[in-house]
C-alpha positions as CSV (number, residue, x, y, z in Angstrom):
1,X,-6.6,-32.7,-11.0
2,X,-3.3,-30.4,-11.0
3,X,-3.9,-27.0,-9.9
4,X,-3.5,-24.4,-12.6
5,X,-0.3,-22.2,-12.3
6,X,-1.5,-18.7,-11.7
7,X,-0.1,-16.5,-14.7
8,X,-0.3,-13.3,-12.4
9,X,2.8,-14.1,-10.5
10,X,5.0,-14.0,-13.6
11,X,3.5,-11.2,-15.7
12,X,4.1,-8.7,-12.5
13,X,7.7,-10.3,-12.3
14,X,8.0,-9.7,-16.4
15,X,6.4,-6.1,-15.9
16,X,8.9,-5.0,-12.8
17,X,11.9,-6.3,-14.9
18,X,11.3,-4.2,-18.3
19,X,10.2,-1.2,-16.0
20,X,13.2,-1.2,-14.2
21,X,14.8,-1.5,-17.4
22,X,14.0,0.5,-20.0
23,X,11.4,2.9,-18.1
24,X,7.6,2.2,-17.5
25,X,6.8,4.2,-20.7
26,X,8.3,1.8,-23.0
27,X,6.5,-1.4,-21.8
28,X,3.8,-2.7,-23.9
29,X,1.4,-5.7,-23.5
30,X,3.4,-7.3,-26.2
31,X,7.1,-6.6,-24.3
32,X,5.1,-8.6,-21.2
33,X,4.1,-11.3,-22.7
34,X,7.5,-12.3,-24.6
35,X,9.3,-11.5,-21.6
36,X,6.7,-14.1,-19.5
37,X,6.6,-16.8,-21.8
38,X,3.1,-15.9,-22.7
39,X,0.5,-14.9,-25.7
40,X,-0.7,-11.0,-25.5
41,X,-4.1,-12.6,-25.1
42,X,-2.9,-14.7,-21.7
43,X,-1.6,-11.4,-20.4
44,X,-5.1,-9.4,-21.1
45,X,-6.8,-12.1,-19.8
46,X,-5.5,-12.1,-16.6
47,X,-4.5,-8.7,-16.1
48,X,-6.7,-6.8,-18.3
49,X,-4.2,-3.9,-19.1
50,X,-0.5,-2.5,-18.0
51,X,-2.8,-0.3,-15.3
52,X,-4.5,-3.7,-14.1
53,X,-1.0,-4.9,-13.4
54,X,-0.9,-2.2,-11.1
55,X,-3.6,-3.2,-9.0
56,X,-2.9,-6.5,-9.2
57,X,0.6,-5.8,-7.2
58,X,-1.3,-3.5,-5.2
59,X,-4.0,-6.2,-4.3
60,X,-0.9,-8.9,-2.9
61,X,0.9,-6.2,-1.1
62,X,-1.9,-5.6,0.8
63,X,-2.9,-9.5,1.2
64,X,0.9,-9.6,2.4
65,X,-0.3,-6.8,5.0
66,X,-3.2,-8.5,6.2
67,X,-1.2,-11.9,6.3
68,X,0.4,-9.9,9.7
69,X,-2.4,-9.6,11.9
70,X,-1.1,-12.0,14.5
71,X,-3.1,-13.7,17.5
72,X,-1.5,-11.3,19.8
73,X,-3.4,-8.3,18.3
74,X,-5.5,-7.4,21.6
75,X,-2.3,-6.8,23.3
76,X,-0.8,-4.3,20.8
77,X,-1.0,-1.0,20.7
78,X,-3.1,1.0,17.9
79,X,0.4,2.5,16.5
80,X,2.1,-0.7,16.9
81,X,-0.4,-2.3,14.9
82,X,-0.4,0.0,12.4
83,X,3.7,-0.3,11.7
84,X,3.2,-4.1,11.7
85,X,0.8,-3.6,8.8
86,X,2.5,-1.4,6.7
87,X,6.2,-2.9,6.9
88,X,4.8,-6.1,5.9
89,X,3.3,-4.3,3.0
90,X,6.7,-2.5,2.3
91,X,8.5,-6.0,3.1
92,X,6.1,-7.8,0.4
93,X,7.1,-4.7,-2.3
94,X,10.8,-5.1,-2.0
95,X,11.6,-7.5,-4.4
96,X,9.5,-5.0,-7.4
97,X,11.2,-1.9,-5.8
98,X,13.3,-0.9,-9.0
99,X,10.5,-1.3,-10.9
100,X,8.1,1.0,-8.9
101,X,10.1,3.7,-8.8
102,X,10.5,3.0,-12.7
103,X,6.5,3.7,-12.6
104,X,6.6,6.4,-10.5
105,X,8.9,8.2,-12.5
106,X,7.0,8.4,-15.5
107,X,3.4,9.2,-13.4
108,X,3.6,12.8,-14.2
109,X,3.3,12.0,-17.9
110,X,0.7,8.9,-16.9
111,X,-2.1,10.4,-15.6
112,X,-4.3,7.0,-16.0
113,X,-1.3,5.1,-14.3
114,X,-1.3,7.6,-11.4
115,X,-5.1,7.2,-11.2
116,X,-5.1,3.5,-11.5
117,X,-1.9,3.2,-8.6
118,X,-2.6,5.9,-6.1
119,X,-6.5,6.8,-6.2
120,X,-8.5,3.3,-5.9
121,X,-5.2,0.7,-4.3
122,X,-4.3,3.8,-2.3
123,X,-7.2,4.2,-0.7
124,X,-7.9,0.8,-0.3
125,X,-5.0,-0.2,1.5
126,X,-5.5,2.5,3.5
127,X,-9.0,1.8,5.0
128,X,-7.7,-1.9,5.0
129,X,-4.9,-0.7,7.1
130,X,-7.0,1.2,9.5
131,X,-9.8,-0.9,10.0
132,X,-7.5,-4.2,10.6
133,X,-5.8,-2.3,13.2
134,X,-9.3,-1.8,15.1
135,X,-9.6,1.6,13.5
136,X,-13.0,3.1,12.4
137,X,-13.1,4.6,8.5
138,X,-16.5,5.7,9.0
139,X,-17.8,8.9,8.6
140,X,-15.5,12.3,7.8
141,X,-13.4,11.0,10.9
142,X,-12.6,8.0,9.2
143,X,-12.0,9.5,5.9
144,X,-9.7,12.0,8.2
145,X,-7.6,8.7,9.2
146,X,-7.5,7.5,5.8
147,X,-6.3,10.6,4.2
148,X,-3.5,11.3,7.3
149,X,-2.4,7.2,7.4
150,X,-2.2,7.9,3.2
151,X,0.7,10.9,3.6
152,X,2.9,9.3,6.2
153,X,2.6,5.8,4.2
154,X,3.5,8.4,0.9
155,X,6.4,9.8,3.1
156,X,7.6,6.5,4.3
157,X,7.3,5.2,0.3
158,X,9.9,7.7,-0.9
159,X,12.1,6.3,1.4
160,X,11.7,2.6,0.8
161,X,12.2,3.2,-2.9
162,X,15.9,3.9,-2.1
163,X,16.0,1.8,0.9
164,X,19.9,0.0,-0.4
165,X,19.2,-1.6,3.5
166,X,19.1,-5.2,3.7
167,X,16.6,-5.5,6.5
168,X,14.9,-2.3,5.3
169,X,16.0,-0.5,8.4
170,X,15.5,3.2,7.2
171,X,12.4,2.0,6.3
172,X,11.7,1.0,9.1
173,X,13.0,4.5,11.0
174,X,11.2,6.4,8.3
175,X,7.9,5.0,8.8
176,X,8.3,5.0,12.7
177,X,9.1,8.7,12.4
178,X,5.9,9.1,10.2
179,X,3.3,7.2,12.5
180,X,5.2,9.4,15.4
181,X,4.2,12.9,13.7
182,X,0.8,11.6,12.9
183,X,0.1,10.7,16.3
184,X,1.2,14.3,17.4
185,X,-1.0,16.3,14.8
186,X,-3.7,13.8,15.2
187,X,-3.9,14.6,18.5
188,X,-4.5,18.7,18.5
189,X,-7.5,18.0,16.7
190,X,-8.7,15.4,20.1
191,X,-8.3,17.5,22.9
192,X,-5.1,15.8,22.9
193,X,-5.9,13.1,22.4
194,X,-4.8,11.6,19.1
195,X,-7.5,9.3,16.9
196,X,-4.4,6.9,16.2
197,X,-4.0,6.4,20.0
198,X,-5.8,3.5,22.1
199,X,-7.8,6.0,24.2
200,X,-8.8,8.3,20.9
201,X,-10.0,5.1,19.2
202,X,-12.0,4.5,21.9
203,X,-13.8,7.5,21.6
204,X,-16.9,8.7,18.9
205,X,-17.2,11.3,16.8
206,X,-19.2,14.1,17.8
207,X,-21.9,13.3,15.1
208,X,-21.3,9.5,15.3
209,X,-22.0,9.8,19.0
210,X,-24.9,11.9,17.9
211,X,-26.5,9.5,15.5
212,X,-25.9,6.3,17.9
């Protein structure tokens, strides 16, 4: 029995190509589903709304992420692990980057939209990030990491959005430069020792440490 064609795919390419557009703003369920081939009640049903369309891109970039864990993970470094995951995720976004930045645009005005792409997939891909890369998220250390690896990914998103690069390469620079100043302010708080380094990985959390 034939596999049946999964009717996410097109829907998110339908939705990036009327945000880009004519504006995230002016897409409705109905615009979608014409645009995919599809009834409004296809689109609801495997989407649920515009804001579950959201997600849903949110939820393959990150697959995309996690699809770059490699067998030679012991032998990279915590900061190299980290890039690998979050250019692949970048990588993944590139071909919906016109209509992200569409979205984006109209957030201020979106509030549910905002909520529905930066609160729950944001933090999400962050503590996926993290604890992929052999990071801990546990505790107010972890939610530390998360909240730090959440504003140099933000940084390094601004750039990507006008990234005219083929190979993404100021990206790439930009999200190197971001992991870089993270690891330095990371580390004041370690005895110098930064919790995005090998060594400050390695090491508890006062009240972890305390509880073990």
């Amino acid at each position: 029995m034939p596999r049946k064609k999964d009717p996410v795919g097109p829907i998110i390419d339908a939705t990036m190509q009327l945000a880009a557009l004519g504006g995230w703003r002016n897409v409705t369920l109905y615009d979608i589903a014409r645009e995919s081939g599809m009834e409004v009640a296809e689109v609801v049903d495997a989407v649920g709304s515009r804001n579950g369309i959201i997600s849903h891109i949110a939820a393959r970039a990150d697959a995309a992420m996690l699809a770059a864990v490699d067998d030679d993970w012991p032998d990279e470094a915590i900061r190299d692990r980290l890039f690998t995951l979050l250019f692949a995720r970048f990588d993944s976004l590139k071909p919906h980057r016109e209509g992200l930045r569409a979205i984006l645009a109209s957030l201020p005005g979106d509030p549910m939209g905002a909520l529905a792409l930066m609160a729950g997939p944001g933090q999400r891909t962050m503590r996926l990030a993290l604890e992929s890369a052999g990071v801990s998220t546990s505790g107010i250390g972890g939610a530390l990491r998360m909240k730090a690896l959440g504003l140099a990914y933000a940084r390094t998103f601004r750039t990507f959005l006008n990234d005219d690069s083929a190979d993404l390469s100021k990206t790439m620079a930009a999200l190197d430069k971001a992991l870089s100043g993270l690891d330095r302010l990371a580390g004041r708080f370690r005895r110098g020792r930064s919790p995005f380094s090998d060594g400050g990985m390695a090491a508890q959390d006062p009240a972890e440490a305390t509880a073990g």
